[in-house]
C-alpha positions, -999 to 999 in steps of 0.1 A, spaced: -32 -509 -188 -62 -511 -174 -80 -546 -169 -101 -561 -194 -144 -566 -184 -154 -598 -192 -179 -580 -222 -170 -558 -246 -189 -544 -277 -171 -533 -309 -186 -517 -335 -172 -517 -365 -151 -486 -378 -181 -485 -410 -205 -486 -386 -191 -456 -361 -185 -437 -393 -222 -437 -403 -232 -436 -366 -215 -410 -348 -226 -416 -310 -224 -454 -317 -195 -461 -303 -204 -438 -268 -236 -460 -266 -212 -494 -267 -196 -478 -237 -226 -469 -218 -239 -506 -226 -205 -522 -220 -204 -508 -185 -240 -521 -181 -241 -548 -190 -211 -563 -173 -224 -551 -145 -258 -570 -148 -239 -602 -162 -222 -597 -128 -253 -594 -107 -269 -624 -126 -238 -644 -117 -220 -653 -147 -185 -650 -129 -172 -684 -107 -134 -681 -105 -116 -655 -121 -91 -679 -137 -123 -694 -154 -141 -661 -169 -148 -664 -201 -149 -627 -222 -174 -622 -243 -169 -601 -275 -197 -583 -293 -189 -570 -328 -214 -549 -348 -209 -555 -382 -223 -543 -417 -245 -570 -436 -216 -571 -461 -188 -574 -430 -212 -600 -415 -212 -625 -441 -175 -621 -451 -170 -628 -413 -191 -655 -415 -173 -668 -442 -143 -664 -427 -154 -684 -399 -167 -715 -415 -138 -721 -436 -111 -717 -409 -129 -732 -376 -156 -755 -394 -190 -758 -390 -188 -777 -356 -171 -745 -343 -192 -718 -350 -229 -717 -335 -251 -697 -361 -283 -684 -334 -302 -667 -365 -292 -651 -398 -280 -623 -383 -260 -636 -351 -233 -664 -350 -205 -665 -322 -174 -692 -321 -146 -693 -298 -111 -676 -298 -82 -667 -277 -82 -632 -271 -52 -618 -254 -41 -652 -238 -76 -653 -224 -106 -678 -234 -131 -657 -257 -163 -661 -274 -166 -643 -306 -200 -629 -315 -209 -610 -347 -239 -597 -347 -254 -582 -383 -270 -545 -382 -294 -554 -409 -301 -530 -439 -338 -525 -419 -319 -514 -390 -298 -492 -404 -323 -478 -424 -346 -469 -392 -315 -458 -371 -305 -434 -403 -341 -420 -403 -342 -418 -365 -308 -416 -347 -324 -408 -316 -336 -448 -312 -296 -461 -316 -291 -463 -278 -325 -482 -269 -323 -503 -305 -285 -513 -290 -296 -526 -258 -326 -540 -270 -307 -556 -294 -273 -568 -276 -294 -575 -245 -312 -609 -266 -279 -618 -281 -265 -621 -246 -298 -640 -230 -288 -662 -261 -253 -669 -251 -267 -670 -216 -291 -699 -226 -261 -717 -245 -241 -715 -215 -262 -725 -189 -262 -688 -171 -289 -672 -158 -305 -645 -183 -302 -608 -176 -330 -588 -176 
């Protein structure tokens, strides 16, 4: 099995059935964007790297999430950025996590249905602030 990067980007099996090339744009961006987390320095000690999960949910799979969330891990445990972005921490395959689900909006799915040729540049536009987010939570530099 190969090894885990510290980011990955899941969208959500609604979402990559109303988006076809969605989930070969979360790979493209994946591989990008660990490599810029990389160059910005976000990795000490690889005993200490904390993976970073971004899922892509529908508004409806957002707030049940978010739900979810809040009654299991409390409201001490889950940082809400904006009301379409909250992250909280997990274990995720004996590894320290943080959880981000991140809400298309019905806007944004709107736009990307009327023009799928935006979905790439919308993603890392997109994925690219949550992480300078995170980035700003954690004390890491932004990426750019």
């Amino acid at each position: 099995m190969p090894e885990q990067l510290p980011i990955s980007i899941k969208p959500s099996d609604e979402l990559a059935a109303h988006f076809i090339k969605i989930n070969s744009v979360a790979n493209k961006l994946e591989a990008q964007f660990n490599f810029q987390t990389l160059t910005a320095n976000w990795y000490g000690k690889e005993e200490n790297i904390l993976f970073i999960d971004l899922n892509l949910a529908t508004p409806q799979d957002f707030i049940k999430q978010k739900k979810a969330q809040l009654s299991t891990q409390g409201s001490n445990s889950v940082v809400v950025y904006s009301d379409d972005v909250f992250s909280y921490n997990a274990m995720c395959e004996q590894k320290r996590c943080l959880v981000c689900c991140i809400a298309v909006t019905p806007a944004e799915i709107n736009l990307l249905t009327e023009q799928p040729k935006v979905l790439a540049s919308f993603m890392q536009v997109k994925l690219e602030k949550v992480l300078n987010l995170l980035a700003k939570q954690l004390a890491l530099p932004p990426i750019t």
